[in-house]
N, C-alpha and C positions, 0 to 999 in steps of 0.2 A: 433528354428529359431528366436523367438523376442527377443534373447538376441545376437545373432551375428547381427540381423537386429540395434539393438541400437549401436552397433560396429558401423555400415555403415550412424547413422544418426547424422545429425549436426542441430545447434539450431540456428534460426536465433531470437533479442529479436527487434520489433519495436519500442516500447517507454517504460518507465516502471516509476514508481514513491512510492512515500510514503507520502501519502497525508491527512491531516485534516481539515473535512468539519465539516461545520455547517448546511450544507442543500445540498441535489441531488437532480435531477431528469431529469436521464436520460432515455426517454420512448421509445421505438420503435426501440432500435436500433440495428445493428448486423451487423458484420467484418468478412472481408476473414481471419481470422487469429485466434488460440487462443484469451479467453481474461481471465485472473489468476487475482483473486481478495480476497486479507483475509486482513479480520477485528481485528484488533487487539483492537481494545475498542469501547463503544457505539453502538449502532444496527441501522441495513437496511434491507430490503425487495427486493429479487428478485422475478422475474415474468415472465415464460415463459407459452407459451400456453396453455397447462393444469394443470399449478400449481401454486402456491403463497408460498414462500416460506419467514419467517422472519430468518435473519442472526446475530448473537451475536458475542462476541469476540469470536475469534477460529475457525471460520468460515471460508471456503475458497469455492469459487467457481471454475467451470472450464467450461465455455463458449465455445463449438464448433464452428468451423467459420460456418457463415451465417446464423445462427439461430438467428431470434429474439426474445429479451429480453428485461424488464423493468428493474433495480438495480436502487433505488430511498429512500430518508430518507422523513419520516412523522413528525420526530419529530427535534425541534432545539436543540438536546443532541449531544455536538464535538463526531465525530467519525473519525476514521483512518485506514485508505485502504492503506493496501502494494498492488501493481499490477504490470501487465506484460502483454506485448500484444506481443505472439509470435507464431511459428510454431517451428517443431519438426519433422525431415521430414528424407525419407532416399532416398539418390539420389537425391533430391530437389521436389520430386513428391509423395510420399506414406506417408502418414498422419502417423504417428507411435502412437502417442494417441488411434485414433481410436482401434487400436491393444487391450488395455488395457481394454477399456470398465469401466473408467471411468464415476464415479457418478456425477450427475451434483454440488452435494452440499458435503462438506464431512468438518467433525467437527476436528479440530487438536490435537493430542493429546499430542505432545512434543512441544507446543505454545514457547519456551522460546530457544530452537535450532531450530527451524525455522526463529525465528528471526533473530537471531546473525547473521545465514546464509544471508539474506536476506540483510543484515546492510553489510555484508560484501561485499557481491556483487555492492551492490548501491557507498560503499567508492571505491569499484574496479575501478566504471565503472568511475570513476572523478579524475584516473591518468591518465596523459602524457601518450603517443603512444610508444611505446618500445615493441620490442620484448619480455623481461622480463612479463611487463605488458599486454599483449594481452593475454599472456599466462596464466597469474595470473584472469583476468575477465572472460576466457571459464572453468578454474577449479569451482571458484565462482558460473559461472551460472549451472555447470552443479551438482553443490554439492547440490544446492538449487532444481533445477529440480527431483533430485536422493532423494533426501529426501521429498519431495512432492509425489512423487511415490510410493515411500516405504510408507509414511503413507497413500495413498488413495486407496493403493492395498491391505494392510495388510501385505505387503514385499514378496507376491507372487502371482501370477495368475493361475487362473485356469485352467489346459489344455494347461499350458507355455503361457495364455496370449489370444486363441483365440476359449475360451468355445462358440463360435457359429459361426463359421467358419468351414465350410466343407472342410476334411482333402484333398482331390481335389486340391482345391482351394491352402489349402498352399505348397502340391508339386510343384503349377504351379509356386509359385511363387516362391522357392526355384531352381526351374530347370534356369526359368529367370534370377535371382539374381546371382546363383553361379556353373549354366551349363556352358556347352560351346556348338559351333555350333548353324548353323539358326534354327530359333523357329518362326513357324508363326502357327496362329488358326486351318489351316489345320492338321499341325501335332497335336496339343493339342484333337482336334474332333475326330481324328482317334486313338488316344493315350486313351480317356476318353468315347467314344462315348457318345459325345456330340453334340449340333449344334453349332458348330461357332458364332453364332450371339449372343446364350446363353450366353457362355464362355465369351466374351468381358462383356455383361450389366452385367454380376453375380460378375466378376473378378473385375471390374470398379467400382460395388457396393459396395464389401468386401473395395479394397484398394485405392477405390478415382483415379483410373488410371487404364487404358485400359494395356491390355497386351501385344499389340504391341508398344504403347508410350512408355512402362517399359523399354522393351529388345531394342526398338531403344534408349532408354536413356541411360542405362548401356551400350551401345555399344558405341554411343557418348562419355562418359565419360572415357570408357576405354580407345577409341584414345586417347582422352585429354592426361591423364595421360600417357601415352607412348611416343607421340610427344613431351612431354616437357623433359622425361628424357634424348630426345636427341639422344637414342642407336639406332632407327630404322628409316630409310626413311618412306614416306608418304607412297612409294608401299609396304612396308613391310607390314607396320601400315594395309592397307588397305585390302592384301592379309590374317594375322593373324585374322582380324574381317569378314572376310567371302566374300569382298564384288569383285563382278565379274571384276570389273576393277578400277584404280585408278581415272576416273571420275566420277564415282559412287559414290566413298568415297566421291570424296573432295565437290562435291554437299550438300551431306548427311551432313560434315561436318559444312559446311560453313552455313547451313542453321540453323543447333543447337547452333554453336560460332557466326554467326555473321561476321565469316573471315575465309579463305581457309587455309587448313591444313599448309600450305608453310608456311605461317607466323609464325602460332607458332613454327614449326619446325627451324626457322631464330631466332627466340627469345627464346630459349630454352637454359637453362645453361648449363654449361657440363658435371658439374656432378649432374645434374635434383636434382628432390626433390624441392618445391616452399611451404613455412609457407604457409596456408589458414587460414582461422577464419571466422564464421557466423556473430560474436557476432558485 
């Protein structure tokens, strides 16, 4: 499942840089977001709640959001941080890192293709807008992303990735993901003998999202995608996703886009298909 789930995920990057300081210190702080940070020369010190960790060339970090953290230099020796401040997400709601079970610190051991990657991406990201180009910065990011993984996993996971993840748990999400038909706690409790109430905080622990927001999002999304190919009215759309009547949908809808099904259906090409990009 964590290799069709990376099929389903897209990377959004908030800022990213390649920078050489002569001094940090930044104390206390912590982000809804990824934060990727490697050192390609001169040393730092990270600092999370129960550890002190010193960073050499080849070092790279990998920050969970909202956790707080110190990454700070003690000494005036020039150092240089490649970084990224990003998410990695499937659906725009399931944390896919977390899947990995990534180590907070891990030492590089191909320093010299990590970089090139890194330098490519960064010359990527400073061409002009083009189809061409957008295209050419989500390969960039996703090469560099793919080879950080591979080296901080060892180029596979354990258990496909969820060595402490109750096998449960990834059916539910799997029935969610790539069932069909309505899916609420009640069935999952009677399906798992479970309590309902467990299932939600256990499921929302594992995947950072409750199980009803998951299958109401995949269901959202699925309209999306169907209303813009154009082939099906709103009631089709609405009768194919389960829902008892076309005001139901377009509620549901409207509430997830922001704008009632009509519209995108009115703005929808003819022969559907719409480029996306995170990046």
């Amino acid at each position: 499942m964590l290799y069709d789930m990376m099929a389903h995920a897209s990377i959004r990057i908030y800022d990213h840089g390649i920078d050489r300081r002569s001094e940090m210190m930044s104390m206390g702080r912590s982000f809804p977001f990824y934060v990727m940070s490697y050192i390609s020369e001169g040393r730092a010190f990270l600092r999370v709640p129960d550890r002190k960790i010193e960073l050499f060339p080849g070092s790279v970090i990998m920050i969970p959001p909202n956790v707080v953290h110190d990454h700070y230099m003690t000494e005036s020796i020039p150092s240089t941080f490649w970084w990224w401040h990003f998410d990695y997400k499937v659906y725009d709601v399931i944390d896919l890192l977390r899947m990995f079970e990534l180590p907070l610190v891990h030492r590089v051991e191909d320093t010299g293709r990590f970089e090139v990657l890194f330098r490519e991406y960064s010359q990527a990201m400073q061409l002009h807008d083009s189809m061409r180009n957008t295209t050419h910065r989500l390969a960039c990011i996703l090469e560099v992303l793919g080879n950080l993984l591979e080296e901080m996993t060892g180029g596979q996971c354990a258990d496909g990735g969820y060595s402490s993840i109750p096998g449960v748990f990834i059916e539910m999400a799997e029935m969610i993901m790539y069932g069909s038909g309505p899916l609420d706690l009640k069935f999952f409790a009677e399906k798992y003998n479970m309590h309902p109430t467990y299932i939600s905080n256990r499921f929302s622990e594992i995947f950072g999202v409750s199980p009803i927001r998951l299958y109401r999002r995949m269901r959202m999304q699925k309209a999306q995608r169907l209303l813009e190919s154009g082939e099906k009215s709103v009631g089709e759309v609405a009768e194919l996703l389960g829902f008892s009547d076309v005001s139901a949908f377009s509620r549901a809808f409207k509430s997830y886009a922001g704008h009632p099904p009509s519209e995108m259906k009115k703005s929808a090409a003819p022969t559907g298909g719409i480029f996306k990009s995170n990046i």
